[in-house]
N, CA and C atoms as an extended XYZ file, in Angstrom:
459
Properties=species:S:1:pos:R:3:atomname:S:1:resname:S:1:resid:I:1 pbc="F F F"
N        -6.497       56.051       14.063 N   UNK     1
C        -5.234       55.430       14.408 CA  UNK     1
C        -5.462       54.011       14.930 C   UNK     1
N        -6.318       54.095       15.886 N   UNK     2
C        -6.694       52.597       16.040 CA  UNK     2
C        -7.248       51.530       15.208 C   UNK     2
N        -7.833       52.015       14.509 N   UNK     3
C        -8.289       51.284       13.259 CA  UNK     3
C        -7.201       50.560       12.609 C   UNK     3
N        -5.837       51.204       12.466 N   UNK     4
C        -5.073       51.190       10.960 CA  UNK     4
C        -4.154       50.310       12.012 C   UNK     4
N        -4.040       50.300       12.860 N   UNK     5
C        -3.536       48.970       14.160 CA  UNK     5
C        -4.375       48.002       14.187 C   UNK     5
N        -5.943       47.905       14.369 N   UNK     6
C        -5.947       46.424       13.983 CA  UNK     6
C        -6.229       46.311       12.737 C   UNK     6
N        -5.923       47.142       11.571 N   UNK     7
C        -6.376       46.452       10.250 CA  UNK     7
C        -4.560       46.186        9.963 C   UNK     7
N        -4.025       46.827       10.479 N   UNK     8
C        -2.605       46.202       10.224 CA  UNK     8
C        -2.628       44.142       11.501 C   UNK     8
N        -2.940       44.405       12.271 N   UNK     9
C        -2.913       43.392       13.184 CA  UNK     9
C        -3.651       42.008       12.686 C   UNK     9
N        -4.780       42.570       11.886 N   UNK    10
C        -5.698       41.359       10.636 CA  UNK    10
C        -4.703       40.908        9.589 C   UNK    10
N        -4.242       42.263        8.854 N   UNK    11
C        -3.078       41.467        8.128 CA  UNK    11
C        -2.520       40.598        8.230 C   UNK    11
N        -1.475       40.828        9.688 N   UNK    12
C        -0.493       40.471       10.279 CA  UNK    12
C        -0.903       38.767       10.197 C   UNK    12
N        -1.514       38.783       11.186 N   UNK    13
C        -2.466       37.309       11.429 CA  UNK    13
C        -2.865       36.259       10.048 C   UNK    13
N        -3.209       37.641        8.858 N   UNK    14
C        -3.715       36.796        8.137 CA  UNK    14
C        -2.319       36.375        7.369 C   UNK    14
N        -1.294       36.909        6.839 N   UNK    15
C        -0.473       36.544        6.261 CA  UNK    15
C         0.172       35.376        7.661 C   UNK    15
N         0.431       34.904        8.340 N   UNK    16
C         1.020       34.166        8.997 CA  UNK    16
C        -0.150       33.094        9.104 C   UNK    16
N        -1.645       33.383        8.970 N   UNK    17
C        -2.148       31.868        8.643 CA  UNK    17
C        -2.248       31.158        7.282 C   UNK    17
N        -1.626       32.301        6.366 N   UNK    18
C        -1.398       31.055        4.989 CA  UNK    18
C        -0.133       31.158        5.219 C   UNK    18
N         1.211       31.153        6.005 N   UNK    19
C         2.275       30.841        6.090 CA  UNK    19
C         2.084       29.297        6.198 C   UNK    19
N         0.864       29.151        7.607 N   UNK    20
C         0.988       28.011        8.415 CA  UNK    20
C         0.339       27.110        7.528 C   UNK    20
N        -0.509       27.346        6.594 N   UNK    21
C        -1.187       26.811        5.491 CA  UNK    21
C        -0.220       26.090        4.963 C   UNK    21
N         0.732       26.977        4.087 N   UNK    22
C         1.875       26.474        3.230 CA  UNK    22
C         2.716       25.466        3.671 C   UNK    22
N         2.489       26.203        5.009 N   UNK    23
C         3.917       24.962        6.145 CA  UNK    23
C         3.221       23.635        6.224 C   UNK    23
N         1.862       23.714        6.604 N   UNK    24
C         1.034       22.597        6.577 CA  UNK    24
C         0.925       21.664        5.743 C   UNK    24
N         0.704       22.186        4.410 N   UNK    25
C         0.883       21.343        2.805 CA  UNK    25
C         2.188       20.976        2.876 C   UNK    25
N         3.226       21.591        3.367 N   UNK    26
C         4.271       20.804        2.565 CA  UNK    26
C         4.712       19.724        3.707 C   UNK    26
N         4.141       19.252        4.823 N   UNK    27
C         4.340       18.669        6.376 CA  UNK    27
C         3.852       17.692        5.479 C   UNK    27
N         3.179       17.720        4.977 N   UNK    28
C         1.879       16.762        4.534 CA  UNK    28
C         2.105       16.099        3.182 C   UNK    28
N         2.725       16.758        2.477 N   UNK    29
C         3.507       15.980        0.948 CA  UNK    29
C         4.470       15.795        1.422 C   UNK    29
N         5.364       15.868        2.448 N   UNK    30
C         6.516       15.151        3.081 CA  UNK    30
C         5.960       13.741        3.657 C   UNK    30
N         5.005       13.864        4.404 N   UNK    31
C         4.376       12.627        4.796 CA  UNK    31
C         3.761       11.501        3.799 C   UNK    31
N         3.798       12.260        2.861 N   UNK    32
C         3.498       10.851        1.922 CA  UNK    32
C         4.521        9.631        1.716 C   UNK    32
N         3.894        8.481        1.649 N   UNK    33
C         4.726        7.462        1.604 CA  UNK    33
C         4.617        7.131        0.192 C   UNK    33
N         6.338        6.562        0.267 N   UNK    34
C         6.075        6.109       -1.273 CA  UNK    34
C         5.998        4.670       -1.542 C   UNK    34
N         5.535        4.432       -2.787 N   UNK    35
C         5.022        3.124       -3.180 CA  UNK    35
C         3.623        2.464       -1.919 C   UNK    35
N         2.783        2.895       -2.176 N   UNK    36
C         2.225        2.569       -1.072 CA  UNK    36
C         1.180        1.653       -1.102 C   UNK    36
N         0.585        0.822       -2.336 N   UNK    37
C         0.365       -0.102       -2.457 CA  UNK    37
C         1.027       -1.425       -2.607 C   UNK    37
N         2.843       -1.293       -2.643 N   UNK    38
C         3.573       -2.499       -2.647 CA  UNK    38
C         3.622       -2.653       -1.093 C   UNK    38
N         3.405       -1.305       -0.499 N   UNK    39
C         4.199       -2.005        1.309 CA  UNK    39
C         2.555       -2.766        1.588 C   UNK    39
N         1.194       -2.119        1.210 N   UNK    40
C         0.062       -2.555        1.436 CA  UNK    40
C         0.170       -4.221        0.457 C   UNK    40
N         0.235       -4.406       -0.274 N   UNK    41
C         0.197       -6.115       -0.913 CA  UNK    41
C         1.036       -6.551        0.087 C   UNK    41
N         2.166       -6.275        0.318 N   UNK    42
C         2.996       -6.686        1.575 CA  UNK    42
C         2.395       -7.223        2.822 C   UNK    42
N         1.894       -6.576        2.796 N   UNK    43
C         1.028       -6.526        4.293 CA  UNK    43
C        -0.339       -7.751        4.360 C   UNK    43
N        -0.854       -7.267        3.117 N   UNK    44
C        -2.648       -8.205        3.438 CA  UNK    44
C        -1.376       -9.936        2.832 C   UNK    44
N        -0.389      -10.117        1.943 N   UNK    45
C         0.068      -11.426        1.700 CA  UNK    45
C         0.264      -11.684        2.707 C   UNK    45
N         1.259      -11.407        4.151 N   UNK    46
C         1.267      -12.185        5.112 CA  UNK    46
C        -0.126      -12.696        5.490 C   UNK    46
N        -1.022      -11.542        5.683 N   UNK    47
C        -2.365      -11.890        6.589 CA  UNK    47
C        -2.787      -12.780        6.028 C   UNK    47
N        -2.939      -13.017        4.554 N   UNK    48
C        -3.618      -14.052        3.582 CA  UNK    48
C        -3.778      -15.127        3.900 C   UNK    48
N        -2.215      -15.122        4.118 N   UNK    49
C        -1.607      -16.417        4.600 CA  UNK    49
C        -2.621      -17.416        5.551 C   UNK    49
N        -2.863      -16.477        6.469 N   UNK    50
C        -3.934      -17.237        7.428 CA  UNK    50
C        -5.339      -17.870        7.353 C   UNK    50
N        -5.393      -16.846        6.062 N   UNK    51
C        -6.841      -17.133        5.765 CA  UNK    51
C        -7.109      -18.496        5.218 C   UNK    51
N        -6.018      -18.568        4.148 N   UNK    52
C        -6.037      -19.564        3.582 CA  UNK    52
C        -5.769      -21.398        4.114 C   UNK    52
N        -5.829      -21.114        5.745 N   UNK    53
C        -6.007      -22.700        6.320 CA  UNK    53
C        -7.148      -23.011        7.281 C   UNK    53
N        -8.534      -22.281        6.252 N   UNK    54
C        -9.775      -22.638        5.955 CA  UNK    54
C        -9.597      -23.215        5.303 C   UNK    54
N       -10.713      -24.489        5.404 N   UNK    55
C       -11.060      -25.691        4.616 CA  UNK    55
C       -10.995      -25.828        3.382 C   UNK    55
N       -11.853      -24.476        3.126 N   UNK    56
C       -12.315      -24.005        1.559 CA  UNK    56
C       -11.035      -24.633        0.485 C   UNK    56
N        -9.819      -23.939        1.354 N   UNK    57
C        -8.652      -23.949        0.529 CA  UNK    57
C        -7.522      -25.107        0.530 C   UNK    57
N        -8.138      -25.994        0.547 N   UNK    58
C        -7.051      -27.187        0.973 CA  UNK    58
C        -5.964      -28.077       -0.229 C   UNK    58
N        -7.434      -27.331       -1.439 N   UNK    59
C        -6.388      -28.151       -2.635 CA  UNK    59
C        -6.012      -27.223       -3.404 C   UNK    59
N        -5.835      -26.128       -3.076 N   UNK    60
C        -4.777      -24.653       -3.377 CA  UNK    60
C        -3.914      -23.958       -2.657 C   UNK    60
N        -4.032      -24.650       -0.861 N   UNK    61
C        -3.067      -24.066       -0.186 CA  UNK    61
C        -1.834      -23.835       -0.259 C   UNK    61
N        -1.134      -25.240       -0.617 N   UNK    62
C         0.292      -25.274       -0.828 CA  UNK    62
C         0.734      -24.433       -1.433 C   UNK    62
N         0.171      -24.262       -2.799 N   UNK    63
C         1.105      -23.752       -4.052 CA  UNK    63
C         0.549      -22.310       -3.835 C   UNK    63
N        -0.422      -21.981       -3.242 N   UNK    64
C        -1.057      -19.949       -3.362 CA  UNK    64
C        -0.110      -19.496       -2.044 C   UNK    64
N         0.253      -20.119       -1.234 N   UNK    65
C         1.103      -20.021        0.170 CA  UNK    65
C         2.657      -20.419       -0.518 C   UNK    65
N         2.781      -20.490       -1.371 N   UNK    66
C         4.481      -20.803       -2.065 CA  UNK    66
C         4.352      -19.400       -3.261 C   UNK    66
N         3.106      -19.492       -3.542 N   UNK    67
C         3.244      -17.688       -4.450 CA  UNK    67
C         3.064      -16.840       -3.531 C   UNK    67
N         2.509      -16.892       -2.920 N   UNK    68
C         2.289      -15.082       -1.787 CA  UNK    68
C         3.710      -15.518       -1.394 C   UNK    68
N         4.240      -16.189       -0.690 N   UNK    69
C         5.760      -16.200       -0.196 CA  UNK    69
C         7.143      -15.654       -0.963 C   UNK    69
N         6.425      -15.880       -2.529 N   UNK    70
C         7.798      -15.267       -3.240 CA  UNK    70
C         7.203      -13.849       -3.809 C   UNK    70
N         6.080      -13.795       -4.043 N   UNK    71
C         5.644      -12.275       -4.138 CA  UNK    71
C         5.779      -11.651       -3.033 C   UNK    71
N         6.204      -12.263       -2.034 N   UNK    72
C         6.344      -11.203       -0.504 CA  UNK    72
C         8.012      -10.986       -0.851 C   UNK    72
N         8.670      -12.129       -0.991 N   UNK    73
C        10.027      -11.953       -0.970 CA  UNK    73
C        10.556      -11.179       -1.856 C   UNK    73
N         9.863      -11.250       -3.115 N   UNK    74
C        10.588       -9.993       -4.302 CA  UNK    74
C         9.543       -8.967       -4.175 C   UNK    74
N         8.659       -8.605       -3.226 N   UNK    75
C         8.255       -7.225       -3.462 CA  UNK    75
C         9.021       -6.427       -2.233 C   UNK    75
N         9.749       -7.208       -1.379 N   UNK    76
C        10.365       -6.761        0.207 CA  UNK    76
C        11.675       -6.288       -0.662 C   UNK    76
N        12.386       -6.858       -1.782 N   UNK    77
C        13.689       -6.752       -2.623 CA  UNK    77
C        13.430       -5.493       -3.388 C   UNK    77
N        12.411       -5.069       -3.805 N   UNK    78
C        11.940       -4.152       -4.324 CA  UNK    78
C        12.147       -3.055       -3.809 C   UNK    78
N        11.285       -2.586       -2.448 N   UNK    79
C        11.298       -2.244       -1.454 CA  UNK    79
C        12.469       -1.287       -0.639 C   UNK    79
N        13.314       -2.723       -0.510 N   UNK    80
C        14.694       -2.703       -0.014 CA  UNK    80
C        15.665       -1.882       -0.652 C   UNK    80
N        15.715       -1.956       -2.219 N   UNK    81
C        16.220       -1.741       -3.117 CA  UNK    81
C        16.223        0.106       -3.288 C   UNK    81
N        14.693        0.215       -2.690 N   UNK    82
C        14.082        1.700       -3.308 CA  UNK    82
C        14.170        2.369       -2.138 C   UNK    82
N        14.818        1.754       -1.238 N   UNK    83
C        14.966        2.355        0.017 CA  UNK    83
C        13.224        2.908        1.013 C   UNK    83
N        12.802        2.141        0.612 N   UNK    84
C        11.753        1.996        1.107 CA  UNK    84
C        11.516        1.978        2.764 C   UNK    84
N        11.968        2.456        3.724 N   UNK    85
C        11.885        1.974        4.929 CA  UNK    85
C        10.257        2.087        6.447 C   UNK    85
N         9.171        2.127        5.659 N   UNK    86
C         7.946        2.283        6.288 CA  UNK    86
C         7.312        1.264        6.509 C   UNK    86
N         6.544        0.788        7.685 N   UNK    87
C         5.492        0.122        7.601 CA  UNK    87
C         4.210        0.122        7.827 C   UNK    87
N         3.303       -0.450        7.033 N   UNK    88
C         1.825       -0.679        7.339 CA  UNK    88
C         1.890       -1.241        8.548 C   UNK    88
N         0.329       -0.722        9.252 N   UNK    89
C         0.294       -1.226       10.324 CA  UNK    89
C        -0.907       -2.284       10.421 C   UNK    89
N        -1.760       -1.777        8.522 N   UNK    90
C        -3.107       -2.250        8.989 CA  UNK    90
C        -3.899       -1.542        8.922 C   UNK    90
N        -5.200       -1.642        8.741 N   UNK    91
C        -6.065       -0.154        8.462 CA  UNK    91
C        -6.342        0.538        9.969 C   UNK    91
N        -7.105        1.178        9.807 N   UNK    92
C        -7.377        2.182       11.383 CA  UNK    92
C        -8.374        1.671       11.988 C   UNK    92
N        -9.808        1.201       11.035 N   UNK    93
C       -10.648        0.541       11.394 CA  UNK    93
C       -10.922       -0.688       10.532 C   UNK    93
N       -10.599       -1.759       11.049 N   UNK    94
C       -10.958       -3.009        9.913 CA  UNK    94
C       -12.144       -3.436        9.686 C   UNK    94
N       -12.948       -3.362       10.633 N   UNK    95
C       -14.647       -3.549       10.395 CA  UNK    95
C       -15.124       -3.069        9.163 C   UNK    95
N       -14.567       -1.623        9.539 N   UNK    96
C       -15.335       -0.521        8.217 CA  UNK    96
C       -14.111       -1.049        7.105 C   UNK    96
N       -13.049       -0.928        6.993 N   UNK    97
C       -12.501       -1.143        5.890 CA  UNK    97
C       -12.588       -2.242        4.804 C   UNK    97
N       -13.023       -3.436        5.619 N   UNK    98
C       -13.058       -4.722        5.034 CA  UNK    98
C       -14.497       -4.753        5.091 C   UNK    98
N       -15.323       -3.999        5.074 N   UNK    99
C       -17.164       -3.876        4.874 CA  UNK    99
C       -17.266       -4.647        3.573 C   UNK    99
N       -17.028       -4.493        2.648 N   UNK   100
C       -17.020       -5.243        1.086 CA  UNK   100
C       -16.983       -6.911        0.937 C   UNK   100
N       -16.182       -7.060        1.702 N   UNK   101
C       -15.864       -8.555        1.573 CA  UNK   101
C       -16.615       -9.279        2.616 C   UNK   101
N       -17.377      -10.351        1.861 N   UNK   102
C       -18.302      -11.339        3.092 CA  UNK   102
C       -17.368      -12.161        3.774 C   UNK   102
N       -16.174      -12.985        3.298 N   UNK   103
C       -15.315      -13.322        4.186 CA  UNK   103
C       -14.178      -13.574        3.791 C   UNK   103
N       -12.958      -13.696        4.279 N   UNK   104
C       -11.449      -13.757        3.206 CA  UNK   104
C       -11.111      -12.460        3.272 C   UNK   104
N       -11.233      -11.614        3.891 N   UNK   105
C       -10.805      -10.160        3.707 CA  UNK   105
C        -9.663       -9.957        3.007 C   UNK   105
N        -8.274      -10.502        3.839 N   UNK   106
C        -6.961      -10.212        3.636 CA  UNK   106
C        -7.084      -11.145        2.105 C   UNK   106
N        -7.388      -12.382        1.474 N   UNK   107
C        -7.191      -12.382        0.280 CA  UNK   107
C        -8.203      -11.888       -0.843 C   UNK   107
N        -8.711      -10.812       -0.526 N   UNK   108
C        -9.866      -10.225       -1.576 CA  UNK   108
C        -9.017       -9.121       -1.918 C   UNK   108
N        -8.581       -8.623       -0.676 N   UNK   109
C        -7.861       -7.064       -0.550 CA  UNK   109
C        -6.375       -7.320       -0.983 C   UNK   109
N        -5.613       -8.756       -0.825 N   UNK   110
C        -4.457       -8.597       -1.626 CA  UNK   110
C        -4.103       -8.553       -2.817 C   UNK   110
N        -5.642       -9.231       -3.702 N   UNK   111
C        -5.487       -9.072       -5.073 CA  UNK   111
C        -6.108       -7.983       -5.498 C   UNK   111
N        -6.419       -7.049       -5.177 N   UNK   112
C        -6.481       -5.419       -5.118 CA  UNK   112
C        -5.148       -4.597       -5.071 C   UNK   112
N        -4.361       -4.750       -3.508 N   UNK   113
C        -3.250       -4.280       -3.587 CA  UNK   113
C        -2.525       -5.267       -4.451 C   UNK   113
N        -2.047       -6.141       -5.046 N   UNK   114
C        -1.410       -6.826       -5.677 CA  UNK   114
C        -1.595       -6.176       -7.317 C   UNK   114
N        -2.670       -5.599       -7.506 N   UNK   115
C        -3.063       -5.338       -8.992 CA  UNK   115
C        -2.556       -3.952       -8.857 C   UNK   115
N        -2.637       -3.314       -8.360 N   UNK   116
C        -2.096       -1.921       -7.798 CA  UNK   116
C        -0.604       -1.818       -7.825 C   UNK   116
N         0.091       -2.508       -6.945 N   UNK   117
C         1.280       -3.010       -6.939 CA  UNK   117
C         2.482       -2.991       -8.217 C   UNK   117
N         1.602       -3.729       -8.768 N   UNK   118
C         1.948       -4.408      -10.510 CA  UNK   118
C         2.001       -3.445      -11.544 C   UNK   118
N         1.017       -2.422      -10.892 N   UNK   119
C         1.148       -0.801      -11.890 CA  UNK   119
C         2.433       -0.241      -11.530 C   UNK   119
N         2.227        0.045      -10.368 N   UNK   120
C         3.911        0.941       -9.438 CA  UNK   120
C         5.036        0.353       -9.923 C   UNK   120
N         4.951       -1.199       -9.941 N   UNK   121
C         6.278       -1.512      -10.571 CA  UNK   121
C         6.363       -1.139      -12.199 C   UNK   121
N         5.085       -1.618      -12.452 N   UNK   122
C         5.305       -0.864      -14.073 CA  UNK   122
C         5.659        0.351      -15.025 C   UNK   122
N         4.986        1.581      -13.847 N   UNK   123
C         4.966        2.666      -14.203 CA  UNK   123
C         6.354        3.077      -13.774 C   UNK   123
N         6.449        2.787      -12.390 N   UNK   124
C         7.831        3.461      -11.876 CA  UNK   124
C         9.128        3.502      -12.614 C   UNK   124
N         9.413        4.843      -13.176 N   UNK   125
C        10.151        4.436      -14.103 CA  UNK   125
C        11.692        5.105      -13.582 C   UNK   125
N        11.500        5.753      -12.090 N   UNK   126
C        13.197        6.177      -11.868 CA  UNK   126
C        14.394        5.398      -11.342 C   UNK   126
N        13.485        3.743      -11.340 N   UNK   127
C        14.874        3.260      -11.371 CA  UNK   127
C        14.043        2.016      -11.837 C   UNK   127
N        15.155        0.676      -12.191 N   UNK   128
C        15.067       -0.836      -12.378 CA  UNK   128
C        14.320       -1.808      -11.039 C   UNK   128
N        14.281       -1.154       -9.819 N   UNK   129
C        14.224       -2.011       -8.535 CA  UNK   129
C        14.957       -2.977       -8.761 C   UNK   129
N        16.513       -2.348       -8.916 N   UNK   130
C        17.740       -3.246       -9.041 CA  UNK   130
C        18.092       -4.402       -9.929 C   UNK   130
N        17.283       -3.856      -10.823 N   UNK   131
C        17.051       -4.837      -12.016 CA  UNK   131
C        15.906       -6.218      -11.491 C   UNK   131
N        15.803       -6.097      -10.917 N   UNK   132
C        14.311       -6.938      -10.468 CA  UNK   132
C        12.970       -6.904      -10.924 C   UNK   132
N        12.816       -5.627      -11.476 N   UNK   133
C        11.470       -5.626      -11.964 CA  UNK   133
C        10.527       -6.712      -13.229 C   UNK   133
N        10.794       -7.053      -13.419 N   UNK   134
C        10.350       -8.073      -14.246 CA  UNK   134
C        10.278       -9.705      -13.418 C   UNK   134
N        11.264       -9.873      -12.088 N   UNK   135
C        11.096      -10.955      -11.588 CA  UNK   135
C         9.672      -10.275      -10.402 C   UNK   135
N         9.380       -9.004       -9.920 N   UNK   136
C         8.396       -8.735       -9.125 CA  UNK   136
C         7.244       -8.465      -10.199 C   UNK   136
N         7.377       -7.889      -11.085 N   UNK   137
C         5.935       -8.163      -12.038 CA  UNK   137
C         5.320       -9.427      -11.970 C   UNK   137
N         6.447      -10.939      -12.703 N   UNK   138
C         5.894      -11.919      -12.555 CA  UNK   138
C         5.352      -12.649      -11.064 C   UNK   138
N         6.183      -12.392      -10.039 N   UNK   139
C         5.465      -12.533       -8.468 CA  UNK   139
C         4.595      -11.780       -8.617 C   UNK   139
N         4.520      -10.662       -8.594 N   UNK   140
C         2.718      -10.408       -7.993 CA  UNK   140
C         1.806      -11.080       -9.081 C   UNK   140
N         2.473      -11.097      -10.243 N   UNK   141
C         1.019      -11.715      -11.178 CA  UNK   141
C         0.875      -13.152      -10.691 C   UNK   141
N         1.751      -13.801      -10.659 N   UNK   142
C         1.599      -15.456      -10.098 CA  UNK   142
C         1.042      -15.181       -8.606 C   UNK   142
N         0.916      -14.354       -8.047 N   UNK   143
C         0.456      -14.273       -6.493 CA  UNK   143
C        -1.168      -14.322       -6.614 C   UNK   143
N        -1.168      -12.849       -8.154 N   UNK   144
C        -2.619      -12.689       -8.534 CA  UNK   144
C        -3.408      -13.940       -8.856 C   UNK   144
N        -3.025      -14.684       -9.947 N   UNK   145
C        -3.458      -15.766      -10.704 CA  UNK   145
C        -3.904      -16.851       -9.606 C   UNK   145
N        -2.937      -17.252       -8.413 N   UNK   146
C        -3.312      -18.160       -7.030 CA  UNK   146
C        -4.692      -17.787       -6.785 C   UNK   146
N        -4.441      -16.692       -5.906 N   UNK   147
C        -5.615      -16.113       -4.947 CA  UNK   147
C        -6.784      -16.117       -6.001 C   UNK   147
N        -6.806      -15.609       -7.351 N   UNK   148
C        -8.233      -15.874       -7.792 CA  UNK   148
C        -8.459      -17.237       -8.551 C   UNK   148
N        -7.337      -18.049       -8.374 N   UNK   149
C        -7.636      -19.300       -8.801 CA  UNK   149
C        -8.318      -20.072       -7.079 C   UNK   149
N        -7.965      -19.834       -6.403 N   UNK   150
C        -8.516      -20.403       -4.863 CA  UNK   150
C        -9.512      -19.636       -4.756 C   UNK   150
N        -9.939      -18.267       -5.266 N   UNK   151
C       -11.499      -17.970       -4.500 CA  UNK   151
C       -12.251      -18.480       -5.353 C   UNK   151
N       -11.631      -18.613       -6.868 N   UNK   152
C       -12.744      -19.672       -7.555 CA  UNK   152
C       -13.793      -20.130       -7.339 C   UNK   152
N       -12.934      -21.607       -7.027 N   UNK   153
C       -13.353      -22.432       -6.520 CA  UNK   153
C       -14.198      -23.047       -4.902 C   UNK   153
């Protein structure tokens, strides 16, 4: 009799820890964010911004700081559009995250998220992003074309 109490009581336990399993997975595909390389290009273009008033960049500043500005502005329209309401904060650890890049982090890593970006708008096919998509394709690609025309050189 005691037995068939705790082999009922193992049950018990065990069916309520793949409940919490199940509950867990779906906590967790709720938590996914969507589009999550446009809010990330979002994010490293502001930072870029800074990078780019190093020396290095003096006879590309203007015009790569007038493309990240409108690739920020039509990927925020995008965004806006898709009801997008999350933000990056930034990685968790930037040391380790930006390990790859010897220096320029934020513009190595925006033409990463920027190329990324450019897929989501491409692929995404359940709506127009308000009929915008074709003016945010060409921003991030003109954002792209800057930044590796300035690390160029």
């Amino acid at each position: 009799m005691m037995h068939r109490r705790m082999l009922g009581k193992t049950a018990l336990l065990a069916v309520a820890a793949l409940g919490l399993t199940a509950f867990g997975a779906r906590a967790a595909r709720a938590e996914e964010r969507p589009y999550p390389n446009l809010v990330h290009a979002k994010w490293e273009m502001e930072h870029a911004k800074d990078e780019l008033k190093a020396e290095r960049f003096t006879r590309f500043r203007e015009r790569t700081i007038r493309e990240l500005d409108a690739s920020i502005d039509e990927v925020d329209r995008a965004l806006r559009f898709a009801k997008v309401d999350w933000k990056y904060e930034g990685p968790e650890n930037p040391k380790e995250f930006y390990k790859d890049y010897k220096e320029f982090p934020h513009l190595h890593h925006a033409m990463h998220e920027l190329r990324e970006a450019k897929r989501e708008l491409s692929e995404e096919k359940r709506h127009e992003w308000g009929g915008r998509r074709e003016k945010a394709i060409d921003a991030v690609q003109a954002a792209i074309d800057r930044l590796e025309e300035a690390l160029k050189d």
